[in-house]
Each structure stands twice: as C-alpha cells, then as structure tokens.
BALO-76994 format. One record per residue (C-alpha): x, y, z; residue in one letter; residue number from 1. Coordinates in steps of 0.02 Angstrom, whole numbers. Last residue first. Layout:
# residues N
     c1     c2     c3 r   k
      X      Y      Z A NUM
...
//
This chain:
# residues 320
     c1     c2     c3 r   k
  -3339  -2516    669 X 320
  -3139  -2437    691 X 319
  -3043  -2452    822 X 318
  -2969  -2275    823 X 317
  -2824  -2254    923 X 316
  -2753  -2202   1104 X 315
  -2591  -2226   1213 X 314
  -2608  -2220   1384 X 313
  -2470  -2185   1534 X 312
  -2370  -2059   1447 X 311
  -2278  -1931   1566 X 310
  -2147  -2080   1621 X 309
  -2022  -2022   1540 X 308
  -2074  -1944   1359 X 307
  -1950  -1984   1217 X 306
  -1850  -2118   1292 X 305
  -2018  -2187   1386 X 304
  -2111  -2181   1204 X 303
  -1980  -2252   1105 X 302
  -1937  -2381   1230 X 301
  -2125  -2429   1228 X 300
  -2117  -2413   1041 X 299
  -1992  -2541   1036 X 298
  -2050  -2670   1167 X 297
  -2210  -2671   1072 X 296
  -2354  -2606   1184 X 295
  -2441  -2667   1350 X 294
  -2322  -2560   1482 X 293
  -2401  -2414   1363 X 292
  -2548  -2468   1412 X 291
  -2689  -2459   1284 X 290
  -2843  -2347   1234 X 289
  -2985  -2359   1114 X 288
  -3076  -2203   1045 X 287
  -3235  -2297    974 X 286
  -3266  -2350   1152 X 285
  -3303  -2514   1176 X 284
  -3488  -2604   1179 X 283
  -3592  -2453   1113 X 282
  -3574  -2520    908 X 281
  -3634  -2687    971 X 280
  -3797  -2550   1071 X 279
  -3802  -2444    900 X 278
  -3841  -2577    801 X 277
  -3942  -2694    943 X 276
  -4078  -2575    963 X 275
  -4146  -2545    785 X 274
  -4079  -2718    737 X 273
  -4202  -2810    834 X 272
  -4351  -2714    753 X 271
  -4286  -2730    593 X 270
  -4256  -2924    638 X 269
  -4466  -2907    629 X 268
  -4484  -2829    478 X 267
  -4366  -2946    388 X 266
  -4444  -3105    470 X 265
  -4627  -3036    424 X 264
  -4562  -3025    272 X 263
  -4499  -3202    231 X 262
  -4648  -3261    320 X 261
  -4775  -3178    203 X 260
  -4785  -3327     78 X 259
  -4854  -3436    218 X 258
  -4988  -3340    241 X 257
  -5123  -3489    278 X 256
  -4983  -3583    384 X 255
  -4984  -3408    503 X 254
  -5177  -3415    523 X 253
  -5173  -3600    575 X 252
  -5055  -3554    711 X 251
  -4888  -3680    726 X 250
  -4766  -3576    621 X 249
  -4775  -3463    768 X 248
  -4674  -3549    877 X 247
  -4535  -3600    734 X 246
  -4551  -3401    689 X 245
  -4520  -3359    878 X 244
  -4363  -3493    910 X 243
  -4284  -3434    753 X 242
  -4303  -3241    775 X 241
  -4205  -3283    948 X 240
  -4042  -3357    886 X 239
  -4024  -3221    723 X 238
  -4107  -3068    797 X 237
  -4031  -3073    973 X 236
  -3852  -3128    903 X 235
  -3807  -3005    744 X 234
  -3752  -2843    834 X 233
  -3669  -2973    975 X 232
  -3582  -3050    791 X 231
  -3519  -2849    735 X 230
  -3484  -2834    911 X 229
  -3350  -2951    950 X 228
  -3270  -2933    797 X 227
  -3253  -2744    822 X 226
  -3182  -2781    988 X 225
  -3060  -2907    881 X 224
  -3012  -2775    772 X 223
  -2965  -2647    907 X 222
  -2842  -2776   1019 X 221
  -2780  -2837    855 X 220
  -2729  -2653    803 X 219
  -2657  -2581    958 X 218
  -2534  -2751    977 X 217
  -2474  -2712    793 X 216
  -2409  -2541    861 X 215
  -2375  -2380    757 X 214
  -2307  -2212    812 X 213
  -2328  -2094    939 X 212
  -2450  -1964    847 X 211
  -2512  -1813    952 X 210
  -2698  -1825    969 X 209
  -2693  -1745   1145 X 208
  -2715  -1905   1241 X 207
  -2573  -1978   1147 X 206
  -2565  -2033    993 X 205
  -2562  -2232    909 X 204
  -2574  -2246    740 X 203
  -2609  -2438    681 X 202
  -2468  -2576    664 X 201
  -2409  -2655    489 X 200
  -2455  -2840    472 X 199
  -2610  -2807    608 X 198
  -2664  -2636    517 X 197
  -2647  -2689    333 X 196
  -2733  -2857    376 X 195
  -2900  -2734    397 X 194
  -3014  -2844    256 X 193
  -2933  -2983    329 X 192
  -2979  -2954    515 X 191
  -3159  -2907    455 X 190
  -3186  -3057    343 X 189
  -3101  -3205    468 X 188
  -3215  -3183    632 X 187
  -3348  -3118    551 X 186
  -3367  -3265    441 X 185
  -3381  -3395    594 X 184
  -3489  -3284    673 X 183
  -3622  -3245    516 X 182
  -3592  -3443    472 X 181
  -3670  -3478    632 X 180
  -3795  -3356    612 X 179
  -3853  -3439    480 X 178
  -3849  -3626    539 X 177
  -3972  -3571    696 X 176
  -4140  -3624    583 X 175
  -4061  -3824    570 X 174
  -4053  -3811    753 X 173
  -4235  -3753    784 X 172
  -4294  -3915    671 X 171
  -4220  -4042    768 X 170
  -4064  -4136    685 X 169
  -4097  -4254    559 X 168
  -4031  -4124    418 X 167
  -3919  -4047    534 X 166
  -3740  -4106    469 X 165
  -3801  -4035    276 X 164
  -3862  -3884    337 X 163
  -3684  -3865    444 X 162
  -3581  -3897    298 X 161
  -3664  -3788    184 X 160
  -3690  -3640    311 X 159
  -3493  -3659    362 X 158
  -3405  -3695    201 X 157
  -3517  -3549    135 X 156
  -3468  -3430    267 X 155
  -3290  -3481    257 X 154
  -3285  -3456     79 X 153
  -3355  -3288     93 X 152
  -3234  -3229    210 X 151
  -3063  -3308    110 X 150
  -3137  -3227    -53 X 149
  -3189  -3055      9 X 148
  -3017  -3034     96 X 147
  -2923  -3084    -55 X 146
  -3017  -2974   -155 X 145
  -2966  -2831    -33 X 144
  -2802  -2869    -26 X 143
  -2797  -2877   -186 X 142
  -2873  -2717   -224 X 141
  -2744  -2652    -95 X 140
  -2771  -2597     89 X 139
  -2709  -2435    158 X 138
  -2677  -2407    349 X 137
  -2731  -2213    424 X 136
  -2926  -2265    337 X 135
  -2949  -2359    511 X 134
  -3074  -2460    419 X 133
  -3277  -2431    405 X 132
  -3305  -2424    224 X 131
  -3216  -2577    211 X 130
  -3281  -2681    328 X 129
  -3451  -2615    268 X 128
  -3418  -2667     90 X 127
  -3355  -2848    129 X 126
  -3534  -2857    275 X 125
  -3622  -2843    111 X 124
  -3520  -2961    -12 X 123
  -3533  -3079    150 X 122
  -3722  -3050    174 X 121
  -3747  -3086    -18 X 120
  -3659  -3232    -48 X 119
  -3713  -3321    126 X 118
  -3901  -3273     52 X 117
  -3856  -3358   -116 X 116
  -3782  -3501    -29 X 115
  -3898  -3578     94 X 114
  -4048  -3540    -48 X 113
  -3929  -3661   -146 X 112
  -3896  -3768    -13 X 111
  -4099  -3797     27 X 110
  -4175  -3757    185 X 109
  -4099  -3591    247 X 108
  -4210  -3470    164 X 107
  -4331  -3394    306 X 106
  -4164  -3346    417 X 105
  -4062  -3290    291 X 104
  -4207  -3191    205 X 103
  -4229  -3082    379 X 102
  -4038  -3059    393 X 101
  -3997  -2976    224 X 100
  -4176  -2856    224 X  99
  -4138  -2841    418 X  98
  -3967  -2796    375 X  97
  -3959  -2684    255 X  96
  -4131  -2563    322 X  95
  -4018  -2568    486 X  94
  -3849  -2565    451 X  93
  -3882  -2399    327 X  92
  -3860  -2268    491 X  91
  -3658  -2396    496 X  90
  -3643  -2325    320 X  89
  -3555  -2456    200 X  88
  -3721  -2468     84 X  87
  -3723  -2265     72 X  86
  -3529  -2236     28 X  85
  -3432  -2152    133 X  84
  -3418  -1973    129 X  83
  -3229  -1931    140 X  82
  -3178  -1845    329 X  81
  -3037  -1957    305 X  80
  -3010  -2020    477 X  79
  -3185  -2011    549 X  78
  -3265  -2066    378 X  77
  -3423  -1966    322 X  76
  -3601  -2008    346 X  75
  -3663  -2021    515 X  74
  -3521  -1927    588 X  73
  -3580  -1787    479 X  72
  -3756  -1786    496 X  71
  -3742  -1794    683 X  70
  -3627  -1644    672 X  69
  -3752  -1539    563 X  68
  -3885  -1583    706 X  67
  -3774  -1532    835 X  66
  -3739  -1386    747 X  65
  -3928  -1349    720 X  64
  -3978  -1383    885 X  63
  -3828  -1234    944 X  62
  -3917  -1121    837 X  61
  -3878  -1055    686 X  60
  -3935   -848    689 X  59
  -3781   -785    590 X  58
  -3679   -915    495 X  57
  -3542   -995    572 X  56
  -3361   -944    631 X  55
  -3224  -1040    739 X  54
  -3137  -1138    612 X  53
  -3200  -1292    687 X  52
  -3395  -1199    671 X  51
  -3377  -1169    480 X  50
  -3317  -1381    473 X  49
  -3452  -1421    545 X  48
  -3560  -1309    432 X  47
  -3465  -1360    281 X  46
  -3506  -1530    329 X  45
  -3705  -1529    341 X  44
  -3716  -1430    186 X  43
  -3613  -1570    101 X  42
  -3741  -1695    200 X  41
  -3892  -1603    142 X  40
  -3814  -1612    -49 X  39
  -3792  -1797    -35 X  38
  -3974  -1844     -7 X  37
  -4039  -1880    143 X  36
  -4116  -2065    160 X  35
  -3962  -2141    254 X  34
  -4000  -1999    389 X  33
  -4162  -2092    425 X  32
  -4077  -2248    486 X  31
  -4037  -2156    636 X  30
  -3838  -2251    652 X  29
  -3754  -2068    727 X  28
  -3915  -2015    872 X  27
  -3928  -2222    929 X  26
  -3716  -2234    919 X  25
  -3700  -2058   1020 X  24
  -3856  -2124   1137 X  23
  -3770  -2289   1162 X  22
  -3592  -2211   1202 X  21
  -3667  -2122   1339 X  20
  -3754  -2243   1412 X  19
  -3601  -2366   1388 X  18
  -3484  -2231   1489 X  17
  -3325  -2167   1448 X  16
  -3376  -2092   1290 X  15
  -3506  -1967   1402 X  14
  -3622  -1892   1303 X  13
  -3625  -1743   1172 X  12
  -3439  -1786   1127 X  11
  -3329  -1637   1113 X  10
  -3295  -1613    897 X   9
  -3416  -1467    887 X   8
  -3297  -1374   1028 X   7
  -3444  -1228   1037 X   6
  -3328  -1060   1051 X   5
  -3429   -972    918 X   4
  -3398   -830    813 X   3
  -3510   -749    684 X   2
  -3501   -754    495 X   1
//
C-alpha cells in the first residue's frame, strides 16, 4: 500500500455555493451508478475507506479516488456508511420517478387510475424517505407504517377529491391534480417518516464534527428544506409536462399514437428529472448550519456554559 495525503472526504466543489453543490448532486445522483452491481460498490468503499486510513493501492490515481468516492456517496448512507437500498438511492430518482411521474400525469382521468398511481408514488417516495433519514434518530416499524398510512391517505384524499372538484373545470386543471397531491403528500410523508428527529432533536456538532447535543429546532429547519425540494424536484415536470401534452394532443399524428402517450410522458419527465434531481437536491447545503442564538434555550446555555462565546454555528445533516 502507498500513502496518500488526498482528504477523500473534502468536497470536490464548493458546498457553499449552488454551482458547486449542483455539480456534487449532478456527479452523486448519475443514474448510471444505480446500474453497478453491488460488488463494484464494495470495491468502491474499501478504496475510500483505504485512502481515510491514509494508504491505497500502488498506481491509483487521484481519478480513480474520486471516482471510488462518487460511487460511494452515491450508494451508501452518509451516517451509516450502510449501502442503501437501490429504489431509495437519490442516482435511482431518476429512472423511479419519471416511470412514477410520467403514468401520473397520462392516468389521471378515472379515480381508480387516480389511485393506483397515488399508491405507488407514495409507497415510492415512503422508501426514499426512509432510505434517506438522518440515520443518528431511529424510527420504529410503526412509526414507519404510520408514516406510510397518514402520507398515502393524504395523497389519495387529495387526487380523489380534486378529480372529482375539476370535472367541469378546463382540461389543463384537471391534468395539475397530480402534482397537487405530490405537494400536499410531501408535506406530511417526509416529516412523519423523520418524526423521530422533530419529537426527539437531531445531532448538532460543531464545525469540527464534535457533537453538542440534540435540538428539535435543527431538525424542522432540515426537514422542511428537504420538503421544499423534494416538491421544486417535482414542479417543472409535473405543471409544465401538462401544458405540452394538452398542446400536443391537438396534431393529427399525435391522436393516431395515442397508445404511446403514456411513454412519451415518461421519457420526456426523464428529461426534466435529469436536471431538476440534482438541482432540488442543490437548493441547501446537505451540511446545514444554525445559530446558536437560534437553538433551544437549554442547549444554548449548554453550549455558552461549555464553550463562551467560541461557538457561533452549530451544524447537522439535513438529510434528502
């Protein structure tokens, strides 16, 4: 083995920056690295983890660590360092997704279509939540079914409801009911799949990675940046596939394939999704930060007893 002093773990790009966290989030979500079998990304570890400890093989590049890195924040959790599984992968979002999102958008006419598709995004987006928690804060089964429940009951309440309200309104309308029940559902699934963390307070360190404590505060300020971007990921494809299908529905050529809609709509929120996954994921910084004048009154004290006034920031994973 031969030393190195690369710091694998220093971000390529800038983390302060939304350039720089776009290019991380476009080089980590490559939907090819969902297609690599398990045994590349075990290689890919132990050679991440080779260069932490300082050594790696004779003749590796500095490409090939970066490349090994990629791999690894691509596929295993952050926290954990546990492969995640391939559906929860934020590199899977996009093959997921469009396949989810494209038959959303075609099969919104009739409340049973309405509720399959509502079904199957919210089992989908259940898994991802999951996958992509602050692993520091357990959840329970329950919890968990619980979560799945309460978020895909909301979707459905939503999508039914809405397709019901919008029967005599203009066709375009009736089209945006999906994404509304993607927002509405987004904005209950992920903050009960990660209860744990807002009933219990997520680790906070300092600068250095040096662990403070818990704050509740920390937690609801992360989730609801995730929130924000998990329905901005969903936006351009969902409100302006609509408007381009109902345009298009109007050639001759397009009513004579009307059995190829459905995947022309999955191919072509592909294309939206290649951009907008790692641009959501780009929005905050993955590392998220908080005054310490902004935290509990408890683990403020803590902090100022313990510290003075050296501690300005405190810092946690937010989670995707």
């Amino acid at each position: 083995m031969a030393v190195r002093s690369l710091d694998i773990d220093a971000p390529r790009w800038d983390q302060s920056t939304f350039m720089g966290r776009l290019k991380h989030f476009f080089n980590i979500t490559d939907p090819r690295t969902a297609l690599l079998p398990d045994s590349k990304l075990d290689e890919a570890k132990a050679l991440v983890e080779s260069c932490r400890a300082g050594s790696v093989p004779p003749g590796t590049t500095d490409e090939q660590l970066f490349y090994a890195k990629k791999l690894y924040d691509s596929a295993f959790h952050p926290d954990t360092g546990d492969r995640m599984n391939l559906i929860g992968r934020m590199s899977f979002q996009v093959p997921g997704g469009m396949a989810i999102t494209g038959f959303m958008l075609q099969f919104y006419r009739t409340v049973p279509a309405v509720v399959f598709w509502q079904w199957v995004n919210q089992s989908f987006n259940a898994l991802v939540n999951y996958t992509n928690r602050n692993a520091a804060s357990p959840i329970t089964p329950k919890q968990i079914g619980v979560a799945y429940v309460t978020a895909t009951s909301t979707a459905l309440a939503t999508a039914v409801g809405l397709n019901l309200y919008t029967k005599k309104a203009p066709p375009l309308v009736a089209r945006w009911v999906p994404f509304a029940a993607v927002a509405a559902a987004n904005c209950v699934n992920i903050p009960m799949m990660r209860q744990q963390e807002i009933l219990n307070g997520i680790a906070v360190t300092d600068e250095n990675g040096n662990k403070l404590g818990e704050s509740k505060k920390a937690a609801i300020k992360g989730i609801t940046q995730v929130v924000i971007s998990r329905i901005t990921m969903a936006a351009p494809g969902m409100i302006i596939m609509p408007i381009i299908m109902q345009r298009m529905e109007k050639f001759r050529f397009m009513q004579r394939i009307t059995f190829l809609h459905g995947p022309i709509q999955v191919m072509m929120v592909g294309v939206f999704l290649i951009f907008m996954v790692p641009a959501a994921c780009s929005l905050f910084p993955q590392q998220c930060s908080m005054a310490v004048s902004k935290l509990e009154p408890e683990l403020r004290e803590s902090i100022l007893s313990k510290y003075g006034d050296g501690i300005k920031y405190v810092y946690f994973n937010k989670g995707l």
